[in-house]
BAVEXZA-126426 format. One record per residue: residue in one letter; y negated, z negated, x of N, C-alpha, C in turn. Coordinates in steps of 0.1 Angstrom, whole numbers, plus 5000, padded with zeros to 4 digits. Layout:
BEGIN
AYZXYZXYZX...
end
This chain:
BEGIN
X275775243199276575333192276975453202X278075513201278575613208279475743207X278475743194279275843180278776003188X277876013191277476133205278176173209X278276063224279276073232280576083229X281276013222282676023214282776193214X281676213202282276363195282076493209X281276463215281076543229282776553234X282576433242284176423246285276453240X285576433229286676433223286876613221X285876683212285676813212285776883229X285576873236285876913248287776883259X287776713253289576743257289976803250X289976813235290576903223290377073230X289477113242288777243245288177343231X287577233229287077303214285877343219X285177433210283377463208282677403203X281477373204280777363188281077383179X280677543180281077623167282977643160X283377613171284777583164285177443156X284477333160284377193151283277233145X282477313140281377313130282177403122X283077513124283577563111284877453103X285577393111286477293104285877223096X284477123105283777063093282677113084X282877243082282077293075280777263074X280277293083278577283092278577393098X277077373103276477423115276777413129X276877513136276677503152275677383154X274477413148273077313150273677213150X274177143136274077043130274876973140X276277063147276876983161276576903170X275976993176274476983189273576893185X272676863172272176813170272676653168X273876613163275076543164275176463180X275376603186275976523200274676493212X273576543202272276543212271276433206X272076303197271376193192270176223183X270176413179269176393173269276383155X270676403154270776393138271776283137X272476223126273876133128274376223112X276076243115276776363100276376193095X276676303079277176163070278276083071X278376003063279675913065280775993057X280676053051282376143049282376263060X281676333069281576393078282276333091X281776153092281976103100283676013102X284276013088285676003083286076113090X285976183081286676373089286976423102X285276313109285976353126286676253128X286676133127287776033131289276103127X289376123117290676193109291276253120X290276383123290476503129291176503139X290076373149290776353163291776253166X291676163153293176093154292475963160X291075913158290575763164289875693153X289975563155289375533142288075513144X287575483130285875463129285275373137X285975323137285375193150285275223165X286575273169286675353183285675483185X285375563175284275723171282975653178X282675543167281375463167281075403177X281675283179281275193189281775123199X283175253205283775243217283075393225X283475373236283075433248284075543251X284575653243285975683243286575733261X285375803267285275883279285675773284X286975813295287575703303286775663316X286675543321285975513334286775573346X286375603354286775673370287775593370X288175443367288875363374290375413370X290375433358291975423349292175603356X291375673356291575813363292375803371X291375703383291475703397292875613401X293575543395294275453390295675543388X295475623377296175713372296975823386X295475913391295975953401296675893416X296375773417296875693429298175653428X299275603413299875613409300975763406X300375853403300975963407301976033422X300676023426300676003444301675953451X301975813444302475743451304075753449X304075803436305375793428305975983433X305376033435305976173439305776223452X305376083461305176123476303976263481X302676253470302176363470300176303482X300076333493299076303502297676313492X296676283501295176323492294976433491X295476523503294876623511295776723501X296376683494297376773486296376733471X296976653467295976623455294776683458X293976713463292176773468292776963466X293876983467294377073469294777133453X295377043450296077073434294777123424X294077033424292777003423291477083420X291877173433290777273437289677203441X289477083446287677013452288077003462X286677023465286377053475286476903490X286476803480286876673492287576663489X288176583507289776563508290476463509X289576383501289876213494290076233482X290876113478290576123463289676033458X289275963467287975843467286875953465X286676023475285476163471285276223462X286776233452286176363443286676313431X287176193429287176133416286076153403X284876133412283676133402283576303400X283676343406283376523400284876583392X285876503392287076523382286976483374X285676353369285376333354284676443351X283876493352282876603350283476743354X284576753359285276883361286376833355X286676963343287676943332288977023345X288677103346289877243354290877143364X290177033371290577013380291676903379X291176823369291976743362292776793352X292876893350293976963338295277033350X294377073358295377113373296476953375X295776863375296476733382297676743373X297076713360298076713352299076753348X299076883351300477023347301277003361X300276953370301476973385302476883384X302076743378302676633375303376643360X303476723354304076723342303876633328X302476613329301676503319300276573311X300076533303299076563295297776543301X296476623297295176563303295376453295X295376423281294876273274295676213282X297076203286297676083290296876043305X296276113315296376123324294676033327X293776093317292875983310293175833305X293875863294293575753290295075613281X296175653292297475583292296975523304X297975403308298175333325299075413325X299575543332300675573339301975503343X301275393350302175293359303075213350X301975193338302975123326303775253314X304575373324305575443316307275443321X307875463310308875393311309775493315X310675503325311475613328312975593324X313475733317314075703307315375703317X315475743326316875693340316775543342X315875483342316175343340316475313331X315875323320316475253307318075273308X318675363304319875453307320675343320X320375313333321175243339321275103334X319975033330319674923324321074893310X320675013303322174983291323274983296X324075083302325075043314325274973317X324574893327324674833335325174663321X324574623319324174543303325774543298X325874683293327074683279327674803290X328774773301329874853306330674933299X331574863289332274953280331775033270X330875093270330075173262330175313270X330375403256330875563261329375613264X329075733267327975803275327075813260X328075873252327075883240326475763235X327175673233326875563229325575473234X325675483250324175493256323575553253X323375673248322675793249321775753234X322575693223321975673212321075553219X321775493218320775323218319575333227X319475433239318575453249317575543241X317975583232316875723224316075613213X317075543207316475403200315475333202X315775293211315275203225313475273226X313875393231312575503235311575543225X312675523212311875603200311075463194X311175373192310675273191309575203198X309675213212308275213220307275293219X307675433212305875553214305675543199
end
């Protein structure tokens, strides 16, 4: 089970407190801590409420692993990199770590929130996306846009402009 870890994590991308998810669910600071320190489990309508809350379901809360592995990070950032012509030594930089790999300091940007919330704003992406999307599989909306064009020629700008928003709003 990984109803702990879940609520740890999740309350921390959210940059919540304890005590700020213990006043929503109407608890204790303890009863949190106690929660994310394996030593109590909330009830099952407690345990609805945080699924609700953070938007995952009971099964993902429970008995997925939500914290993303280094790989889809590391993945994520190499993908970045590559797509905005941006070095390591620049990323180590954005970053603020202290190595000037991104092989090096991957593992301390799971565990350092700052540095990875840095990545993210430089690149113009969310921390969750930057966790826990493939990057590589996002769709850029200049291509879609030449794609219809290119496709249906006699079509006015607006007319692209709908069916591409169509198109977009239907994929998220």
């Amino acid at each position: 089970m990984y109803l702990a870890e879940n609520l740890q994590y999740l309350r921390t991308l959210k940059r919540m407190s304890q005590e700020d998810l213990a006043e929503y669910l109407n608890t204790t600071c303890g009863a949190v801590s106690m929660w994310e320190r394996k030593k109590r489990i909330p009830d099952i309508e407690t345990i609805v409420k945080i699924a609700r809350f953070f938007e995952v379901s009971l099964d993902d809360l429970i008995l997925k692993q939500l914290r993303p592995q280094i790989s889809l990070l590391g993945r994520n950032i190499r993908f970045l990199q590559e797509k905005y012509g941006i070095s390591d030594r620049d990323i180590a930089l954005i970053s603020a770590a202290s190595s000037k790999t991104v092989k090096g300091m991957l593992k301390s940007l799971v565990e350092r929130q700052e540095g990875v919330e840095r990545i993210a704003a430089y690149f113009g992406v969310t921390v969750e996306e930057i966790y826990l999307t493939d990057l590589s599989k996002e769709i850029d909306t200049s291509e879609v846009l030449d794609f219809i064009s290119k496709k249906f020629p006699g079509l006015s700008g607006e007319e692209i402009g709908q069916i591409s928003e169509k198109y977009l709003s239907e994929r998220s």
